[in-house]
N, C-alpha and C positions, 0 to 999 in steps of 0.2 A: 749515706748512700742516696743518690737522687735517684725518686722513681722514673723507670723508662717510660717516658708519652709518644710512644710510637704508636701505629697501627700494626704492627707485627711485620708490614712489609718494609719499613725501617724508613714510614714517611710519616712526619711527625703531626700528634694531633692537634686539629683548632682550639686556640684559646679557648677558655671559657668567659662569654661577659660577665664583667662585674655589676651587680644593681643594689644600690642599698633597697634595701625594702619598707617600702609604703609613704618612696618618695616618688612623686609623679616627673618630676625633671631630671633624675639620678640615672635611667637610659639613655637620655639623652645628651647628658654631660660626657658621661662614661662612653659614648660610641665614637672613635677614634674614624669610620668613618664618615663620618656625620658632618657636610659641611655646612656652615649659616653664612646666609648671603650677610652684606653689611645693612640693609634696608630689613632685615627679619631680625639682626639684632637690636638698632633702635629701635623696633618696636617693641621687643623684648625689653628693652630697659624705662620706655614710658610706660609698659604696662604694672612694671615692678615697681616705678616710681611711684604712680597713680595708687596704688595697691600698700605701700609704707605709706604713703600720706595720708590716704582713709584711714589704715589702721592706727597711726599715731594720734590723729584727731580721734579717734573714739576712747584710746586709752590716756590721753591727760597731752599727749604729746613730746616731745623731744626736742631740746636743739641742735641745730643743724637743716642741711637745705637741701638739694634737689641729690647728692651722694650720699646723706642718710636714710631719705627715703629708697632710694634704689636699692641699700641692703637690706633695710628692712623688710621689701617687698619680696627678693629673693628669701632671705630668713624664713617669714611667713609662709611663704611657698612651700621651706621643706616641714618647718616647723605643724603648719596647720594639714600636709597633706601626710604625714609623720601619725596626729592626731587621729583624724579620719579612716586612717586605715586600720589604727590600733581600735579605735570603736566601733568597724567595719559601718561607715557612714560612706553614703554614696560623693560622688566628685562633681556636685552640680557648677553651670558658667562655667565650663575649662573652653579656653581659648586657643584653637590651633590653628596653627599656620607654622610653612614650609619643616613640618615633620615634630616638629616641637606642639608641646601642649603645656599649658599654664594653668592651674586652681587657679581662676578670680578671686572665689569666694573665700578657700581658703587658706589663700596668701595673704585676706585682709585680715581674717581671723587671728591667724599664726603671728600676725606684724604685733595685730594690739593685745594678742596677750603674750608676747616678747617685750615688748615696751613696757606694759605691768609689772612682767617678773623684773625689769629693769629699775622699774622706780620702787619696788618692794627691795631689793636689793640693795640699790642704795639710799634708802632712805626718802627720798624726794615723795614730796606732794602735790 
């Protein structure tokens, strides 16, 4: 039996949003409507660029080019602000612009110890 989401006058209630918890980008993904100009996206993906590439360089690094960096940087993003919330550490260098907010810090963080468990994983030196 599906339970009734009405408000009793038979007008149905607002969604609830979804958030995962103690990701800084996961409201922002999740809001349907939320829209990003095309100039707020590329900036979004040189910042996650920029942000896999530090973090690759500090952890040994990876091959691959300017598309492994960009998921790295998103990774680290959820991964490092994932971290931070579980050790309730503050979100210092977050970057907003046009409604979005990015961890700088730790999306670099989250990149190079994803690239770690990566080379712990398979073996690499």
């Amino acid at each position: 039996m599906v339970p009734d989401r009405s408000d009793g006058a038979g007008r149905p209630l607002p969604r609830p949003q979804v958030h995962a918890p103690g990701c800084a980008l996961a409201g922002e993904l999740h809001d349907a409507q939320s829209m990003t100009s095309l100039p707020a996206l590329l900036l979004l993906l040189v910042i996650a660029a920029v942000c896999g590439a530090v973090g690759r360089a500090i952890a040994g690094g990876t091959r691959g080019g300017i598309l492994v960096s960009i998921i790295l940087g998103f990774i680290g993003a959820f991964l490092g602000s994932w971290i931070a919330h579980r050790l309730k550490l503050p979100e210092p260098l977050m970057i907003h612009f046009s409604g979005h907010s990015f961890p700088l810090l730790w999306s670099i963080i989250g990149a190079a110890l994803f690239v770690a468990i990566i080379h712990l994983i398979s073996g690499r030196r």
